[in-house]
C-alpha positions in Angstrom: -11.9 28.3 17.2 -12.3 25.1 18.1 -16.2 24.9 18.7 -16.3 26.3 15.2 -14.5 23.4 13.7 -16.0 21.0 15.1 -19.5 21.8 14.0 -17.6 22.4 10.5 -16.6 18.9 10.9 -19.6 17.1 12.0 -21.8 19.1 9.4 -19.6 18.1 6.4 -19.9 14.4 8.0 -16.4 13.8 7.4 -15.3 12.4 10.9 -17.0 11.1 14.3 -17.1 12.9 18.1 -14.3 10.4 19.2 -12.2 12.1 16.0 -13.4 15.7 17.4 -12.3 14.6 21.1 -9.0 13.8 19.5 -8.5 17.1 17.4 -9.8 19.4 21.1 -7.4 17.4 23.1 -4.4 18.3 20.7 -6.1 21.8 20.8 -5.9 21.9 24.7 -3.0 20.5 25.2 -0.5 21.6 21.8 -0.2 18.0 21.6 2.9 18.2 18.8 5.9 16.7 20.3 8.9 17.5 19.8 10.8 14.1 18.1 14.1 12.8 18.3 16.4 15.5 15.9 17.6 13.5 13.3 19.0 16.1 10.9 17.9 14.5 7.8 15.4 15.9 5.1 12.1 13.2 4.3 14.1 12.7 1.0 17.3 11.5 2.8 15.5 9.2 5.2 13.8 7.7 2.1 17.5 6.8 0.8 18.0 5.3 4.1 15.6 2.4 3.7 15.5 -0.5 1.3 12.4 -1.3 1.7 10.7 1.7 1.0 13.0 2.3 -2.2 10.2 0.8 -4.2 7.8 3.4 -3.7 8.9 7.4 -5.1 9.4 9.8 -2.3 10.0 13.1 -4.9 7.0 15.0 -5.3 5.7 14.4 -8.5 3.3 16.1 -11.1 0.8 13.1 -9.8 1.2 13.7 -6.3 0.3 17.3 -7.1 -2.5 16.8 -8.9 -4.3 15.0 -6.1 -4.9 18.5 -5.1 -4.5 20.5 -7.6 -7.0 18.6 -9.6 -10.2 19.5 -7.4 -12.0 22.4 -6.1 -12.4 22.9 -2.6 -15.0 24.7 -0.5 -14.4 27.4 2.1 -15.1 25.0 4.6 -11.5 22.4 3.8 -9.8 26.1 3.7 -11.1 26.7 7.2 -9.9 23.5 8.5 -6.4 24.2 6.5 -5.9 27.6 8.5 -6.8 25.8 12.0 -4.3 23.2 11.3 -1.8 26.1 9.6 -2.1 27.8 12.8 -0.9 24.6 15.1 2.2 24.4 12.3 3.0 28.0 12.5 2.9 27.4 16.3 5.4 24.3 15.8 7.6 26.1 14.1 8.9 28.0 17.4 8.6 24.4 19.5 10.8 22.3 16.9 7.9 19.8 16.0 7.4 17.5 13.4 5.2 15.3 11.9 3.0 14.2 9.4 0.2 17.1 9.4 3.2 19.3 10.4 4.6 18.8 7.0 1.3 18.1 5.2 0.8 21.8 5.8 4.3 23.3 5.4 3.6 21.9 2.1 0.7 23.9 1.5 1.7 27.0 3.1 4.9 26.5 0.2 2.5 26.2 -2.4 3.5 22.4 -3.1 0.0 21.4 -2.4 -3.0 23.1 -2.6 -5.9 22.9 0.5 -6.7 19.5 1.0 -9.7 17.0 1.4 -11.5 17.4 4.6 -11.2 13.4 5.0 -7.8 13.4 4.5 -7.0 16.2 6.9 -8.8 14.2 9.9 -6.8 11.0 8.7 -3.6 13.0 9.2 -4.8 14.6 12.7 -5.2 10.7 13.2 -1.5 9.8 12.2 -0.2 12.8 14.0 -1.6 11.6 17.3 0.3 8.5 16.9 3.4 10.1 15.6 3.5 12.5 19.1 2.6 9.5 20.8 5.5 7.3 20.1 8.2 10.1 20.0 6.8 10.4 23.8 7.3 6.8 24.1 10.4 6.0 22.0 12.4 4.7 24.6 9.5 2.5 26.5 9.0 1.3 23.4 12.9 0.5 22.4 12.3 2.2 19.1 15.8 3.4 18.9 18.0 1.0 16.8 21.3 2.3 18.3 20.0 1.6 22.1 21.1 -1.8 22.7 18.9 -3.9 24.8 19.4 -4.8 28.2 20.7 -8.2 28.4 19.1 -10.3 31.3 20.9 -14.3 32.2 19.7 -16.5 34.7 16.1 -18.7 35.5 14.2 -15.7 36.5 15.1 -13.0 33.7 14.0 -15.9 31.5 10.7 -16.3 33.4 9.9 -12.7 33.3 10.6 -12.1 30.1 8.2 -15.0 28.7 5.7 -12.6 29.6 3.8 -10.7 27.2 5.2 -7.0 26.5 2.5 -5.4 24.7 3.4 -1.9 23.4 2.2 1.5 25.3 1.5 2.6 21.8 -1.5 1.6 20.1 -0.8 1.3 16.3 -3.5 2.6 13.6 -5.6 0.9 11.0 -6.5 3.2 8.2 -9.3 1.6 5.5 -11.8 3.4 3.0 -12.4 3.5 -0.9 -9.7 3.0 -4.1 -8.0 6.0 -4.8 -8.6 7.8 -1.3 -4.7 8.0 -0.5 -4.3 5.7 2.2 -1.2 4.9 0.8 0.4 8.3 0.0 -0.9 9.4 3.9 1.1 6.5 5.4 3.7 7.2 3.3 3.6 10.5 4.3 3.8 9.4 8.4 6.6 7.3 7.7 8.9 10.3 6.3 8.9 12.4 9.0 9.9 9.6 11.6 13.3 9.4 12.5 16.3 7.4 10.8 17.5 5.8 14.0 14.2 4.1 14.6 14.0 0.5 14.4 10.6 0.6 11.8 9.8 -1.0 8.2 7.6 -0.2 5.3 6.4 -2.9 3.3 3.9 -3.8 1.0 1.5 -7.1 2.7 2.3 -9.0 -0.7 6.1 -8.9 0.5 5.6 -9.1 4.1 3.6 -12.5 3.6 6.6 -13.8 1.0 8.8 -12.7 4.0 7.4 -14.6 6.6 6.4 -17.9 4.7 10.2 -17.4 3.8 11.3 -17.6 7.5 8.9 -20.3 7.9 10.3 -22.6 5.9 13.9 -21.5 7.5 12.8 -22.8 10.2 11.0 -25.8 9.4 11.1 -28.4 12.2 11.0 -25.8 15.3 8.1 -26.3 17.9 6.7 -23.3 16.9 8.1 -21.6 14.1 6.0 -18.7 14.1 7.7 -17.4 17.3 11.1 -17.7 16.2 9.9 -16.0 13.0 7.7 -13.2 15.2 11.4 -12.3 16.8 13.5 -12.0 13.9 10.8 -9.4 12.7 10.5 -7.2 15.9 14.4 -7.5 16.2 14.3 -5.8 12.6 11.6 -3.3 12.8 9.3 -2.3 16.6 7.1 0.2 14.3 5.8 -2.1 11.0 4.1 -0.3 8.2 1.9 -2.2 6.1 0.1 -1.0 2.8 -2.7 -2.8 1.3 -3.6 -5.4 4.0 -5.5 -8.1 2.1 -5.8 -11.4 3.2 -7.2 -13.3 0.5 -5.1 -16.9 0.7 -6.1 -19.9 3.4 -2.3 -20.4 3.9 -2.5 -16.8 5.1 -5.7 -16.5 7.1 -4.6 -19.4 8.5 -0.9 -18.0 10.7 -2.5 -14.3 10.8 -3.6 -14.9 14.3 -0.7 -16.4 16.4 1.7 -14.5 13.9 0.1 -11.3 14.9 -0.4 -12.3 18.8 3.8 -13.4 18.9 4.5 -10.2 17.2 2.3 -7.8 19.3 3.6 -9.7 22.5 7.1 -8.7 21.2 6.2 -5.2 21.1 5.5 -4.9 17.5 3.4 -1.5 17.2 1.3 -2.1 13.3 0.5 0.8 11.4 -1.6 -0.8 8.4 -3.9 0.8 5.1 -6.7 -1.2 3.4 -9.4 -1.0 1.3 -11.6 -3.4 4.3 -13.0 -2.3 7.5 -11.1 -5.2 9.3 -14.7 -7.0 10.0 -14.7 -7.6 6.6 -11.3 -9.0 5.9 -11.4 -12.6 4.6 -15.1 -12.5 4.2 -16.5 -15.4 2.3 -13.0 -17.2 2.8 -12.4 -20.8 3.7 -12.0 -21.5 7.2 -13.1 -18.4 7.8 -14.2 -19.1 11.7 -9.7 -19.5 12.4 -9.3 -16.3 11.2 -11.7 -14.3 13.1 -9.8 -14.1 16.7 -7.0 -12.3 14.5 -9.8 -9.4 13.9 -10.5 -9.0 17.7 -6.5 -9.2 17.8 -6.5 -6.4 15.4 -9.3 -4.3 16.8 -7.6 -5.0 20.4 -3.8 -3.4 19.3 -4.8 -1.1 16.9 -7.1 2.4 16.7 -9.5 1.6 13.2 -10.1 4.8 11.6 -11.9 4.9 7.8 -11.0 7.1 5.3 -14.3 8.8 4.4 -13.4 10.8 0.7 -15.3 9.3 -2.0 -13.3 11.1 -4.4 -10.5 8.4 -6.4 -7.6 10.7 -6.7 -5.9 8.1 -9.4 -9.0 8.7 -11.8 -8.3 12.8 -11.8 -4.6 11.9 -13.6 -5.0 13.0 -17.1 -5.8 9.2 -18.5 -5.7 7.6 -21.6 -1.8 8.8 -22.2 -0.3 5.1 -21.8 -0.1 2.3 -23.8 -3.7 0.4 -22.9 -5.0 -0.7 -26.6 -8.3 -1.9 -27.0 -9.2 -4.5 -29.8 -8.0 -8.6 -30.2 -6.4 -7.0 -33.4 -3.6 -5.5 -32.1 -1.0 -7.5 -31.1 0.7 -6.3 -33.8 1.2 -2.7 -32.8 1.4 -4.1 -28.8 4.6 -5.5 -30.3 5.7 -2.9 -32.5 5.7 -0.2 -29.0 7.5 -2.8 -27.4 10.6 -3.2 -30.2 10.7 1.0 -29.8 11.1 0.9 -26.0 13.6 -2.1 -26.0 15.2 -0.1 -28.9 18.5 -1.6 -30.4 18.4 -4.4 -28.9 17.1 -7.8 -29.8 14.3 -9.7 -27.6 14.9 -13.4 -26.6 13.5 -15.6 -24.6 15.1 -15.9 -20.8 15.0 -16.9 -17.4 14.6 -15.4 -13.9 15.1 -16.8 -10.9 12.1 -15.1 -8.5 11.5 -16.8 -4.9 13.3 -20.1 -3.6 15.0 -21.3 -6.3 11.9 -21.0 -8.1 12.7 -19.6 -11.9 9.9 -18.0 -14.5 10.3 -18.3 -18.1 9.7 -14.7 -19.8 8.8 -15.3 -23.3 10.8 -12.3 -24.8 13.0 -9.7 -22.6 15.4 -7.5 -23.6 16.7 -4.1 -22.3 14.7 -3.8 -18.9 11.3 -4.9 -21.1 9.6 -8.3 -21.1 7.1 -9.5 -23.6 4.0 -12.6 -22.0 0.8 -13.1 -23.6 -1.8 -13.4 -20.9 -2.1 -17.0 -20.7 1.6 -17.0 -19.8 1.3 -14.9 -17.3 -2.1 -15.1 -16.0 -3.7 -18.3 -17.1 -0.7 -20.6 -15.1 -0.3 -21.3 -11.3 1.9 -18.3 -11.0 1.2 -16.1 -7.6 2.7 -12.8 -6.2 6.4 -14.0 -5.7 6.4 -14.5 -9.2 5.5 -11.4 -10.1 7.9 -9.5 -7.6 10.8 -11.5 -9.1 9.7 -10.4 -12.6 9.9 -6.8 -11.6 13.3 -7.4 -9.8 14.4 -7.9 -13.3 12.5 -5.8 -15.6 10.5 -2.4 -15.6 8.3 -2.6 -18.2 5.9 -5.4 -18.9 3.7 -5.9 -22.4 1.1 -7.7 -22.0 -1.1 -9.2 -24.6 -5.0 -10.6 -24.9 -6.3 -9.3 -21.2 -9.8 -10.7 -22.1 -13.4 -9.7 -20.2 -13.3 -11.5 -16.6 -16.4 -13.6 -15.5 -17.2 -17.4 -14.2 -14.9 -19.5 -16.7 -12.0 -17.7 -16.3 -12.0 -16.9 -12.1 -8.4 -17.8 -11.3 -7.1 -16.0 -14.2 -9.0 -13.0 -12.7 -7.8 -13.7 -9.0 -3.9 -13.4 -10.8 -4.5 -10.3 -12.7 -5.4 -8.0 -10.2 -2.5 -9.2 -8.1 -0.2 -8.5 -11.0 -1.2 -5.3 -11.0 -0.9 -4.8 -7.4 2.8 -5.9 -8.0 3.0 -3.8 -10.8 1.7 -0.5 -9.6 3.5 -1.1 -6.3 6.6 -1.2 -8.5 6.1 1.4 -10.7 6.3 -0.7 -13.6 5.5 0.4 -16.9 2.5 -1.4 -18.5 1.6 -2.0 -22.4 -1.6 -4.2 -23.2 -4.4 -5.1 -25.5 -7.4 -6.0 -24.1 -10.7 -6.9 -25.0 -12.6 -3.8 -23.4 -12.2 -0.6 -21.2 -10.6 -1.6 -17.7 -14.2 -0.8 -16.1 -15.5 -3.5 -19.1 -13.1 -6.1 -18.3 -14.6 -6.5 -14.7 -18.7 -6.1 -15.5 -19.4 -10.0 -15.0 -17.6 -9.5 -11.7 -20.2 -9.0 -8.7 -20.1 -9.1 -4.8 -22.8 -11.2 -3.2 -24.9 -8.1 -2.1 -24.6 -6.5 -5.3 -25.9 -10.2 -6.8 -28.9 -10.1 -4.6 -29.4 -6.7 -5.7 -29.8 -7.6 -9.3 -33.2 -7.9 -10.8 -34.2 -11.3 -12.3 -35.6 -11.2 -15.6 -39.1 -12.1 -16.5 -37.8 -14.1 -19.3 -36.3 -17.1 -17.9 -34.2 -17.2 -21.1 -32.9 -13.4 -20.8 -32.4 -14.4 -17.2 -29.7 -17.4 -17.7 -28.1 -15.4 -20.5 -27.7 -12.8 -18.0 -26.0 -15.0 -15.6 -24.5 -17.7 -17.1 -21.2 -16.4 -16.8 -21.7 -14.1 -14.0 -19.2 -14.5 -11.5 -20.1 -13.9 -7.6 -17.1 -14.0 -5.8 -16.9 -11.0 -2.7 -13.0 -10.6 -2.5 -12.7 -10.2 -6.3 -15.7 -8.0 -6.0 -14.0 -6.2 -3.5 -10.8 -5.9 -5.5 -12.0 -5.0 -8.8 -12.6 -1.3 -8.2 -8.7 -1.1 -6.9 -7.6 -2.6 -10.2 -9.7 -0.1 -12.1 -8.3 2.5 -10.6 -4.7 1.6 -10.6 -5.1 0.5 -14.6 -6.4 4.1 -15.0 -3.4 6.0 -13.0 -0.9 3.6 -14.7 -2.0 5.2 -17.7 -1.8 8.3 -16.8 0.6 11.2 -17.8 1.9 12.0 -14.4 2.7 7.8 -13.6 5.2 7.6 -16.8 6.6 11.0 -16.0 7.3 9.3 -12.6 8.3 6.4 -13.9 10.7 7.9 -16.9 11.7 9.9 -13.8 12.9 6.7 -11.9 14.6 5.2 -15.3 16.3 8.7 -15.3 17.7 8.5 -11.6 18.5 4.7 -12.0 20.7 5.3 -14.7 22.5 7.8 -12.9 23.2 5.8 -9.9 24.5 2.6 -12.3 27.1 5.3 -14.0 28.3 6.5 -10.8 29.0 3.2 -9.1 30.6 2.2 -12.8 32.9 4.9 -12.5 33.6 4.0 -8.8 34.5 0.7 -9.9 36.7 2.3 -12.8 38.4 4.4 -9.9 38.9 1.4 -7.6 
């Protein structure tokens, strides 16, 4: 069985013979664990954590459709039973786990087959999941085990040294769209509620620690005293969308990441970059590349190898993306029917620091910016974050075509929606073309070098004059394509009507509780 799925493997080029030596040792071995009972359904141990709250546990239409939505070959089916057969197996032994459950919900009819790519991806996760419920307690994953407490000169001495975890943590990277982040998110629910672990977007995690930092403004090294109050909070740290695309970040990457893996800290992180190319093209670029070797050191890389963009087989154009420079009109007339009764006015929210952001008009969980507001001002992630603290729905009016002049407005836009689709916001907007349009002027360095000059010099500089060459926004621009398309999509405003729906329910339960008290 397993010669035959490894030359099924290696034919449909989807993974590499260290993947195969991976997938015949769980073979040999029924390499399943069985992990730390917990009695609690995914669904409950989603309720259990605030940080993952932002992101929508509940399978979904959209979810479903990542499957449902393509047509699979004999060949992913074969894989499906090999893997079927190890969960039907697991079912005797108690075990758990993210390709456990990936296939429990296939066998229930909740998803149907799956991409090759994906599958491999999940054999990957599942390796690490056995591996640390084999390890929990040499890694002090357990949040209820309290820690040995050493006094004295030497205790102190010893325990300056490194303590790098047994545990190797797992760096997932390949194209927009591939599911990196429902995979993760898919790990992360089957782990146990008592372990000490955090999932977190990078945009939040970097707020966090430049937070901390300036806590702790004045210490000899901040960056250790910050590294500890992290591992004290979460040993297993989850990080979707790695991106490092700001000097003040490149720059504390390295001796951040070196205090944290010292501490024990095991990283489990998606991105769209192999991690040699993280940063590339950025300033000081030469500080930042130990923290690669770090990565590479503490974590097993593994790319994602589907070329399919799951967000792009929702059923588009159901949103509220309007093309034209005429219609700010009826951008503003959908935006009075979803705030409804009430009456927009301009207000205030505080977002990071003390820091407030003026939103134009806001009423009723809506706010109203034109881009220039929004986009066109020294505004930055933590901005954005606040705004969604305080509102679910953003309009969003003149997004115009992207090229040279207008760079940093660029830069902000696709981290708003990062923030945006991270948050399950709701997005209205006019725009000047299609969201593939917007970002045509936009080109990687490669992809200018592959450009044929004109033989008119004058074609030539109209053809350029306001191209923009500019790698990381190269990079980034096929993410924001795809998330503009699934944020338009039938299944995202199901899900997010769906959230509006639950949020409403909790508010009325805890009013009546209050009524009660």
């Amino acid at each position: 069985m397993i010669t035959n799925l490894n030359s099924l493997l290696l034919s449909e080029g989807c993974c590499s013979q260290l993947e195969l030596r991976v997938v015949e040792e769980d073979d040999k071995l029924g390499s399943f664990s069985s992990p730390v009972a917990t009695g609690e359904t995914p669904h409950q141990l989603q309720k259990t954590s605030h940080i993952h709250s932002s992101c929508h546990r509940v399978l979904n239409p959209a979810q479903t459709n990542l499957f449902k939505n393509h047509s699979f070959t004999a060949s992913t089916r074969a894989i499906s039973v090999h893997a079927a057969k190890l969960t039907n197996g697991a079912a005797e032994t108690n075990r758990a786990g993210p390709l456990v459950e990936y296939e429990r919900r296939i066998c229930s009819g909740e998803l149907v087959d799956g991409d090759r790519c994906q599958v491999v991806t999940l054999t990957e996760l599942q390796r690490l999941y056995d591996e640390l419920v084999q390890s929990a307690d040499e890694c002090q994953l357990d949040r209820n085990v309290e820690k040995p407490v050493r006094s004295g000169w030497l205790w102190s001495r010893l325990l300056s040294h490194p303590s790098h975890s047994p545990v190797k943590g797992l760096y997932l990277y390949g194209g927009v769209g591939t599911g990196k982040t429902m995979l993760m998110d898919l790990f992360f629910d089957q782990l146990p509620s008592n372990w000490r672990k955090k999932r977190i977007h990078f945009h939040d995690f970097m707020l966090k620690v430049h937070g901390l930092l300036q806590k702790h403004k004045g210490l000899s090294d901040p960056l250790e005293v910050v590294a500890g109050e992290i591992s004290e909070e979460a040993i297993l740290l989850c990080l979707d969308e790695f991106m490092v695309t700001d000097v003040a970040d490149a720059l504390i990457l390295n001796r951040l990441f070196k205090h944290l893996f010292s501490k024990g800290i095991i990283l489990v992180a998606t991105s769209n970059r192999a991690p040699d190319n993280l940063y590339e093209g950025g300033l000081q670029r030469d500080l930042f590349l130990p923290f690669i070797a770090t990565l590479k050191e503490r974590c097993v890389i593994h790319e994602i190898g589907s070329s399919i963009d799951y967000r792009k087989m929702t059923s588009g154009e159901e949103g509220f993306y309007f093309i034209g420079t005429d219609s700010s009109a009826f951008l503003k007339q959908k935006f009075q029917q979803l705030v409804g009764e009430g009456t927009a006015t301009p207000k205030e929210v505080e977002v990071v620091m003390g820091r407030k952001l003026k939103v134009p008009l806001g009423a009723n969980g809506c706010a109203y910016f034109t881009f220039e507001e929004l986009c066109d001002r020294p505004l930055a992630a933590a901005d954005y974050l606040g705004l969604f603290k305080n509102f679910h729905t953003l309009a969003l009016e003149g997004i115009p075509i992207f090229g040279l002049q207008n760079k940093s407005a660029a830069h902000r836009f696709v981290t708003l929606i990062d923030v945006t689709y991270e948050n399950k916001a709701r997005l209205l907007c006019t725009a000047e073309g299609s969201p593939q349009e917007l970002f045509e002027k936009i080109v990687t360095i490669s992809e200018a070098k592959q450009m044929a000059p004109r033989t008119a010099s004058r074609s030539q500089k109209s053809d350029v004059s306001d191209l923009c060459v500019d790698n990381e926004l190269g990079f980034a621009k096929d993410r924001t394509i795809s998330r503009l398309t699934e944020i338009n999509s039938k299944e995202y405003l199901e899900q997010h009507a769906a959230m509006l729906a639950e949020k409403k329910v909790d508010q009325g339960r805890m009013d009546q509780d209050a009524v009660e008290a």
